[in-house]
Structures are given as structure tokens and as C-alpha cells.
N, C-alpha and C positions, 0 to 999 in steps of 0.2 A: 581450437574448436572451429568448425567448419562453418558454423551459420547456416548452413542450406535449407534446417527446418525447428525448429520450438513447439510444433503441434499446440501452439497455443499460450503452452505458457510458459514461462522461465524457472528454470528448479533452483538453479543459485548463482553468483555470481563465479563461482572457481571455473576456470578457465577462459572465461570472456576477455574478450579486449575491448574497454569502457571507454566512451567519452561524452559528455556532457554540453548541454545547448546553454546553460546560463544556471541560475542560483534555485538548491534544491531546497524543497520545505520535511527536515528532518526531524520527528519530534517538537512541532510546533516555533522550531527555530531556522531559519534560513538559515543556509549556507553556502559559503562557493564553492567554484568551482576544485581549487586544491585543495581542501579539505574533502568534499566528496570525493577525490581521487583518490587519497588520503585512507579512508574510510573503505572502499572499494577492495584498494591492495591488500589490507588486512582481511580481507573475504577472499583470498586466494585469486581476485580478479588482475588484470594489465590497464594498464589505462595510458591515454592518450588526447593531447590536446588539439588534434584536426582530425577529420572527417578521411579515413583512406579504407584501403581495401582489407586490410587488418583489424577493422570494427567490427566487433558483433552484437557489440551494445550500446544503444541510444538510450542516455537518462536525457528525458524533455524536461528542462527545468524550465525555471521565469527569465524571460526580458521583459517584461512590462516595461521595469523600472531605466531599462537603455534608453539613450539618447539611440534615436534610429535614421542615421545617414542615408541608408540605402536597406529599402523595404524590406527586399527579399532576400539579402544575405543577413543582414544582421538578426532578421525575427524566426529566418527556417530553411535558411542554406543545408545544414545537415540534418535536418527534417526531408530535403528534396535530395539529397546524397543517399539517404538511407531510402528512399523510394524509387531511386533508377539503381540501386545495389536490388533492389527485390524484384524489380521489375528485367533486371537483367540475369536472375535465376539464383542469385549470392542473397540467400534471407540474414539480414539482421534486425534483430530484436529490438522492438521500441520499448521502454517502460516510461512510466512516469513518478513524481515525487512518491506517491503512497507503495509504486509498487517499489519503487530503491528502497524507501524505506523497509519493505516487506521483506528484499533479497539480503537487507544487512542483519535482519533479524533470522538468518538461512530461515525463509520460509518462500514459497511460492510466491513470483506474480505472473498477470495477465499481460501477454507480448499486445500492444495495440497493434491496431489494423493502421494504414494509412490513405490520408483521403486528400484527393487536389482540391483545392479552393481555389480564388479568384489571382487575378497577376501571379499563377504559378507558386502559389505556396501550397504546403501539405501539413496538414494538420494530424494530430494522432486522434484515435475514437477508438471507445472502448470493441473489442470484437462481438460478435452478438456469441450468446452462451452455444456451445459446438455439442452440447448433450442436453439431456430434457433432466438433465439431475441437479438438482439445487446443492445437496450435502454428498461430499466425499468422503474419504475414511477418519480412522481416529484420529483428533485432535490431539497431538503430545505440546508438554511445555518443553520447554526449548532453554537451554541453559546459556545464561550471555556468555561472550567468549572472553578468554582468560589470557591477561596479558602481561609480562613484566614490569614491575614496577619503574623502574625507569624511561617505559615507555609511554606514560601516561600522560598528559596533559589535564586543563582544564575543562574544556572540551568533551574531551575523550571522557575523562568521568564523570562528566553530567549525563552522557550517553550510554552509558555503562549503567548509571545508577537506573534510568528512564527504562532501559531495555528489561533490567530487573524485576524493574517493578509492576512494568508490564505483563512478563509472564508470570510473576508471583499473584497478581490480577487473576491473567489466565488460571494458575492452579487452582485457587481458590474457586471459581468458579466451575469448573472440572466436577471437587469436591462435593459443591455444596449439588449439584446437580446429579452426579453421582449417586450421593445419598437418595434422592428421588428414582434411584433406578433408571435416570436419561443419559445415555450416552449422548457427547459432544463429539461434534464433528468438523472438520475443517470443511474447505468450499470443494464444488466438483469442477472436475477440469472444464475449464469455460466459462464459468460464472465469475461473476464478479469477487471478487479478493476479501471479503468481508471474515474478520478472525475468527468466528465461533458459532457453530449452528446447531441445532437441534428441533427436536418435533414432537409435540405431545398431542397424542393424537392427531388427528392429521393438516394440524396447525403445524406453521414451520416458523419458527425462529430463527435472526441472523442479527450477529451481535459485532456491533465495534466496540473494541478495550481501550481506555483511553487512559495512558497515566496521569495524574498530579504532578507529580515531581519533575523539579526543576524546568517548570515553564509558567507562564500565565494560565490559573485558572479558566478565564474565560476564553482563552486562543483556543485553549485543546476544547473543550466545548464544544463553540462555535463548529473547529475540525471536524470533530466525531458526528455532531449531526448532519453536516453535509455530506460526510460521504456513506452515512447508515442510508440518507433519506435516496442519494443516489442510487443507492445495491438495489436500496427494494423496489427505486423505478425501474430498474432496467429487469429484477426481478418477474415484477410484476408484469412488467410485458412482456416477456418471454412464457410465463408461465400462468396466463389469466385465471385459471381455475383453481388456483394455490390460497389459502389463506395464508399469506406471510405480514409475521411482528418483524418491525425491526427495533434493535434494542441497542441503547448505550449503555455498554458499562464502564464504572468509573474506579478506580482504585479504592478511593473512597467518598464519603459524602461531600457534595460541593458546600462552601460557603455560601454562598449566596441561594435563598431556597429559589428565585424566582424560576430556576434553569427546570424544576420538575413543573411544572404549569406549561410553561413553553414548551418543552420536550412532548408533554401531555395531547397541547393544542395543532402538533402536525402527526400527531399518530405515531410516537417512538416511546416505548416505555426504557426511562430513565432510571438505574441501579446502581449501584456500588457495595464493593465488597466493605465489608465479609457479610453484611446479613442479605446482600440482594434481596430488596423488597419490590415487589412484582413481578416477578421472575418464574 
């Protein structure tokens, strides 16, 4: 694969050649770096542990947690490799944790833009939306990928089980919306990567599905309302005259009720299958 252009966005990992700035947040779990490699190769990607002319893909993960000797290599040396590769007419693709996570689940994500800050580092920012369209085409559920039982680890089938149940989420709410006669729609090229959209009249909905299974209830939460409240800032500004919800949904009901008051109190209507209540 060439790199030269992603018009935006990335369709999947098969053919890239992947490498990694520090530890990815997958399913509410951090991980590093050999495992997200790991994870990568089974999505028909190549992967690699330095920054050369053979990259076409930067997963930005976290250094926070480094000890940091030297500023600017340790926190965004291949943040600044990947911006004189583009700058010298070779595009490679930036993603970040949600969008890795988006390409292991083969679904779409949004290539970031890159921007210089101070002593020569480069940061990733999301691209501003490249069309005036919120929702793209049909929404399909997505079937996890199926793998030898000897292949399996611990790991892997917590991954396995989460990605299930995610789109078993997705189906369900397909269904239930369905019935209502609303087509569901994925994101349009440009917009922000949020799972599930649709429009009743000319209110617009955009929904993150967050599973239960096999993490901290309240990590995936917290998760889910960050980057629902994200979409629909950058939503919102791109398209001021829009009435957009943004919405959580959850697999199913959380334990702890306080999370639908909170969810209430910033403007996101909080759901979970099967009866989606507010929906």
C-alpha cells in the first residue's frame, strides 16, 4: 500500500504497515505495544517497531505514563516522522486508540490531520468533517472474526467475547429501531467515527455502544460519555443549525442507577438494550 492518499479516512487495516507510539486503550483495557501488533496481524495488517519509509500507519497511543529523558523523541518523534513523510508527499495515516479500536472491529476510522506545537512536537487533531453530511449509508453488524482454537489466549477471548457483544448491542438496536421504521446509519465520510446514527425528523441522533462485558463498569461509561460528548462538539460545530442527541448505549442496564442522572445532566440520553428506554 502506497500511503499517498486515505481521502480521510481509513477503511481497514489489510494491507498497512502498522506501528505504534506507546500503549493503546482497547476496550477499556490498555495495552501494549506487542499485543496491539499482535492484534493488527490478525486484521491482515504488517507491523513494525520503528518509524521508516514502509509505514502507513501510526496508532498514537499513550506515554503519559514514560519516564521522559528527552522531550521530543520519547513523547512524538514518530508523530514528527509521520509529518515530514506527509510533508514530503508519502501520506501516512494517523489513527488513534478509538479509531484502532474501530479498524480491529473492520470498521472505518478518521486519518487525523497533524499540527506542529511548541519545541517541534506534532500533535494529531481530529480533521474538520470534509462533507456537510452527518449520516452515511447503512449500518451492518459486523461479525467478530473467527479463529482456531489453539489460537486463542486470554486476552484474545476477552476481546472476542467484548467485540460480540458489542455488535449483538449493535443488532439489537438495528431491530428495535427498525421496528419504528428508522433506518440506522453509520458516520459520513468526515465526520467523526461515532457507531450509530439516525434521524427522526429532522432531529439527528448519534450514538456510542458501549459493552459491559469483561471490563469495569464504570471505565466503559466514563469512555462512552467522552467521546459521545466529543462527536457532538465537533458535530455541533460544523453543523450549527442541526438539532443533534447524542446518545449512550449500553449492552445492558448499568448497576449503579446514578450514571442516567449524570448522562441526563450533560445532555446525552443514556439506553441499554434490549428495551432502549429514551430512544
Amino acid at each position: 500500500m502506497s500511503g499517498l492518499t486515505c481521502q480521510g479516512t481509513v477503511r481497514s487495516l489489510r494491507g498497512h504497515t502498522v506501528c505504534f507510539t506507546g500503549r493503546v486503550l482497547i476496550h477499556g483495557e490498555w495495552t501494549v505495544r506487542p499485543r496491539c501488533a499482535e492484534l493488527a496481524e490478525e486484521c491482515d495488517a504488517d507491523t513494525k517497531t520503528d518509524f521508516s519509509r514502509k509505514i502507513t500507519l501510526l496508532v498514537y497511543g499513550d506515554l503519559a505514563s514514560k519516564v521522559v529523558t528527552d522531550s521530543r523523541r520519547a513523547y512524538s518523534s514518530k508523530l514528527v516522522d509521520a509529518d515530514a513523510s506527509r510533508n514530503g508527499g508519502r501520506h501516512v495515516c494517523v489513527v488513534d486508540a478509538d479509531g484502532f479500536s474501530r479498524l480491529l472491529k473492520r470498521r472505518p476510522a478518521p486519518c487525523l490531520e497533524l499540527r506542529k506545537s511548541g519545541a517541534g512536537r506534532v500533535r494529531p487533531v481530529p480533521a474538520a468533517p470534509a462533507r456537510k453530511e452527518i449520516l452515511g449509508g447503512p449500518l451492518r453488524v459486523r461479525k467478530p472474526g473467527q479463529r482456531p482454537s489453539v489460537d486463542l489466549t486470554l486476552d484474545l477471548t476477552r476481546l472476542d467475547k467484548a467485540t460480540a457483544v458489542h455488535e449483538a448491542t449493535v443488532g439489537a438496536l438495528l431491530a428495535y429501531l427498525s421496528d419504528q421504521g428508522i433506518g440506522v446509519r453509520t458516520h459520513a465520510l468526515g465526520a467523526p467515527a461515532f457507531d450509530a446514527g439516525w434521524l427522526r425528523g429532522k432531529d439527528v441522533f448519534i450514538a456510542e455502544v458501549k459493552s459491559l462485558t469483561g471490563a469495569r463498569e464504570d471505565q466503559q461509561i466514563r469512555l462512552g460519555i467522552g467521546q459521545v460528548l466529543d462527536y457532538a462538539h465537533q458535530l455541533r460545530t460544523a453543523h450549527p443549525g442541526r438539532r443533534l442527541h447524542p446518545v449512550l448505549v449500553l449492552e445492558k442496564r448499568p448497576v449503579d442507577p446514578r450514571w442516567s442522572s449524570l448522562a441526563q445532566s450533560v445532555g446525552i440520553r443514556l439506553t441499554w438494550a434490549p428495551e432502549f428506554p429514551d430512544v
